[in-house]
N, C-alpha and C positions, 0 to 999 in steps of 0.2 A: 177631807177635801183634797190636801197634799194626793194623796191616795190615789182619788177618782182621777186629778188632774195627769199626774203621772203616768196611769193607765192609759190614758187618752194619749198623751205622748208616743208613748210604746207603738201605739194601734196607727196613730197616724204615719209614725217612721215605716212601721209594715206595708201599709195602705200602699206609700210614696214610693217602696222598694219595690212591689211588685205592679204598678205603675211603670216605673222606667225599667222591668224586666219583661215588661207586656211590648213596649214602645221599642225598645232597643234587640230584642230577641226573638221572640214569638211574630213578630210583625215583619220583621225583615226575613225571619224563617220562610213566612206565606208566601212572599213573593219571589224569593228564590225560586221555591218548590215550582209558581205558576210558572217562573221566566225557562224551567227545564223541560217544562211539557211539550209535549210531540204530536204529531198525529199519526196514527197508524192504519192499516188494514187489517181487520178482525173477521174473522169466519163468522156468519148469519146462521147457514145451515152447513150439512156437510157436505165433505165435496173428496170423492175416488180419486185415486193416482188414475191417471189418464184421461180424468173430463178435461171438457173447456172450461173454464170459471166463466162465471155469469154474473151481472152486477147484482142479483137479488141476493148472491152467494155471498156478497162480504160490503163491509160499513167499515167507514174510516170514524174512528174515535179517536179521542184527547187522552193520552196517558203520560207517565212519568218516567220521563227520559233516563232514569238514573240505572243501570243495569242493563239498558236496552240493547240487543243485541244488533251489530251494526247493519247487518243486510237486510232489518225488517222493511216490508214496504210502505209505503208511504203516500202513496195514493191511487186508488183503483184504476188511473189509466195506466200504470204499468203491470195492472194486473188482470181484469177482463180482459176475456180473449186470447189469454194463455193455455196451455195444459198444467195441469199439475201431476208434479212426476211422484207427490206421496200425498197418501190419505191425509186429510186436515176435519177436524172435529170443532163443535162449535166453541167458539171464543179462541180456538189459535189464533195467532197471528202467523202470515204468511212472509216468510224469507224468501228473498231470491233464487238462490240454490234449491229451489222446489220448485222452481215455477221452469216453463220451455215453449220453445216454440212451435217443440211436436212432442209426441209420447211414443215411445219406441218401448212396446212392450217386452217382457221375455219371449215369449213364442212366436214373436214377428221381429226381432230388432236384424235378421239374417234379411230380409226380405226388403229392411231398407236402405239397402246398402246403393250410394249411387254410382256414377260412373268412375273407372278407375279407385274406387271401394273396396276392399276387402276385410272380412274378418279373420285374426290368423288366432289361436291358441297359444299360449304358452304355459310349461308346468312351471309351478311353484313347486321346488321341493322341501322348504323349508320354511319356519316360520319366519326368519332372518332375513328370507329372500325374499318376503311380501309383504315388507313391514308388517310384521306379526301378525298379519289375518284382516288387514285392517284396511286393504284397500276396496273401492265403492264402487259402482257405475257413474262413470261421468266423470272419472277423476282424472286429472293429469299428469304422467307420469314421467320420470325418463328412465332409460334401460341401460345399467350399467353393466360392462362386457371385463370381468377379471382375467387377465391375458396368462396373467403367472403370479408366483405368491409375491413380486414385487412390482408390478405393474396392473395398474385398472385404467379403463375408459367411458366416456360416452360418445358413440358416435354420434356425430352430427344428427344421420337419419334417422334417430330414435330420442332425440332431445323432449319432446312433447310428443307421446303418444296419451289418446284418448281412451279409457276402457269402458267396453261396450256391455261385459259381463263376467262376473265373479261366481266359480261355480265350486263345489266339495269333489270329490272323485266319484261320485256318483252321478254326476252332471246334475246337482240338486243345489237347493240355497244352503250357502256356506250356515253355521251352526256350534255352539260349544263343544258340542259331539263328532263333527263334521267339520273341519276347519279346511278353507280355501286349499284347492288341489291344482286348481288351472285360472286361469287370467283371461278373457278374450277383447282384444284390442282393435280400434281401428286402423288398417294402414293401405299404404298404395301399395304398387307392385314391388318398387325395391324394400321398402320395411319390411314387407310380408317375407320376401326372400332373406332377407340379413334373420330376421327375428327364426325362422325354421334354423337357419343353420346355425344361431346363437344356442338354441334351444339343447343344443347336443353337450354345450359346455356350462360354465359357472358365470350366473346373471345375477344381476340384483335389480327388482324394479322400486324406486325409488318416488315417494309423493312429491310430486311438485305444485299442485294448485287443487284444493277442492272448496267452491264455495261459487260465485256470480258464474253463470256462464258468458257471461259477455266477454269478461276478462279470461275466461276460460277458450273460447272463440280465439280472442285475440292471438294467444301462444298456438293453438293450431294454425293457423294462420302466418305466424312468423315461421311455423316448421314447412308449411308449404310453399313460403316464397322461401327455402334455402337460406333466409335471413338468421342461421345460426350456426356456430361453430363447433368444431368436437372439443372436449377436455377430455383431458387423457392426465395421470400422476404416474410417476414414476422415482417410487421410494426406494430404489436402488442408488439413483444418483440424490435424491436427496439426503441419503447418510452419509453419499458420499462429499456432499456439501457441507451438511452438519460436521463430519468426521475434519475435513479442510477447518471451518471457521474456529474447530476446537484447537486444532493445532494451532492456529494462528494467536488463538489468544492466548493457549499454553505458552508462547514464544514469547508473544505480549507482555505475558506476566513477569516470565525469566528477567526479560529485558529490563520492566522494571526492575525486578529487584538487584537486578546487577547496579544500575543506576543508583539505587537508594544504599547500596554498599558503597560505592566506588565515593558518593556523596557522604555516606557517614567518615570514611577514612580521610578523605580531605579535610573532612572536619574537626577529625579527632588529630591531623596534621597542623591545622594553624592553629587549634589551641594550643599543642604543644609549641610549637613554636610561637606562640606570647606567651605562655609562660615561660620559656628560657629567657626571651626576651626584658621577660620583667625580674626574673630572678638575677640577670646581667644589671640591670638596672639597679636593683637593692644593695648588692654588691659594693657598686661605683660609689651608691648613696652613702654607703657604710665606711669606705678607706675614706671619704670624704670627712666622715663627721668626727672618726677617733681619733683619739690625743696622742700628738709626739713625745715619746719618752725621752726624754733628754740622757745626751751620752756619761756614760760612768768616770771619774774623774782617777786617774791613778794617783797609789798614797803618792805622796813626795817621799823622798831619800832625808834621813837625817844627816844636816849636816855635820865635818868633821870636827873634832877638835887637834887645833894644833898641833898642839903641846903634847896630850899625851900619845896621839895618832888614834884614838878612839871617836867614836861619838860622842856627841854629847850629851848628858842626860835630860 
């Protein structure tokens, strides 16, 4: 009976424990999970780089926010009535940086060019100098102009340029085989002019934004109202500053240690000087406290005798 009772004990502590592990864990787990959910835009059917999207083409569902990438859309009115700049297959979700307001293919983006537009070329010669193979159509860049082995800039005119197309030396799509040979960018009259005659020297094009085009918009936009400035470095007068603040500190330090000398001598000055002080002192203490020997008494003289003119015994 102890036995069965016992058992029952055990069974019911279990029961109670995973009771308050259902209540305290598993339950507040659920509604976490619900309170992250999202809604998205999901691809129906499929849909070409360069159609229009169509509302049959995609459904906004409820998924789980956690890993979600941040540009996905989020509801079909920012997305009907777009083009799409890449193929999408069923169940993608649609990000920003795919979607546009027009589709400029390869064999027509020359043809869109509008007024005060130009497309200009520039070589890559290097993998260094096109962040390793790795720039896109659409991407924003700026065009860094190396003047000497101590001096680089970006000129203002070329702070946000847009590329219109990335090509291998074949004028084919770049490839593992084929890696990016030329760059072709958007620019007005005066980019177009700088960027030829840059071309002759040592560039580096540099990513500066790939992802919304809005925000992507935005930076062309500030390049075309002149709302930006050039930077320029110049690492000759930076050593020469570095080379200044080292000396100063090398001074810095002297000085210390001059100070923390000049400081120990004074130091090792007035202890000496307490202890002569004290050793003067012990001294004083010392004639003070020792005993007067009292003066030595001379014999006396034996007196004479009269009589015989002798001493006397």
């Amino acid at each position: 009976m102890q036995k069965i009772m016992k058992n029952r004990l055990v069974l019911g502590g279990i029961a109670i424990a995973i009771a308050l592990l259902i209540c305290f864990v598993f339950v507040p787990m659920i509604y976490n999970n619900k309170a992250e959910m999202t809604e998205v835009v999901r691809v129906v059917t499929p849909i070409s780089a360069g159609e229009v999207i169509k509302k049959e083409n995609v459904e906004v569902v409820t998924v789980g926010g956690y890993n979600l990438a941040k540009d996905v859309m989020k509801s079909t009115k920012d997305v009907v009535g777009k083009y799409a700049l890449a193929d999408f297959t069923k169940d993608d979700y649609i990000l920003s940086n795919k979607l546009g307001s027009q589709y400029i293919k390869k064999d027509n983006y020359l043809t869109a060019l509008k007024d005060n537009q130009m497309a200009v070329s520039v070589s890559i010669k290097d993998l260094a100098q096109g962040v390793s193979g790795e720039l896109q159509v659409n991407d924003i860049i700026s065009v860094v102009v190396v003047e000497s082995a101590t001096k680089s800039m970006i000129p203002k005119e070329l702070r946000y340029v847009k590329v219109i197309a990335v090509t291998n030396d074949s004028g084919g799509e770049p490839s593992e085989e084929k890696l990016p040979a030329t760059i072709t960018v958007l620019a007005d009259t005066k980019q177009a002019l700088l960027l030829t005659a840059l071309n002759q020297g040592a560039t580096h094009f540099v990513l500066v934004y790939r992802g919304d085009n809005r925000k992507a918009q935005e930076l062309l936009d500030l390049q075309r109202a002149g709302q930006v400035e050039e930077v320029s470095v110049n690492t000759t007068a930076k050593e020469e500053l570095d080379a200044a603040r080292e000396e100063e500190a090398k001074k810095a330090q002297i000085e210390a240690e001059k100070a923390a000398l000049e400081a120990k001598a004074k130091e090792e000055a007035t202890k000496n000087k307490e202890e002569a002080a004290k050793a003067k002192e012990e001294a004083a203490k010392n004639k003070e406290t020792k005993p007067t020997t009292p003066p030595k008494e001379e014999p006396k003289a034996a007196p004479l005798d009269n009589k015989t003119g002798g001493e006397t015994q």
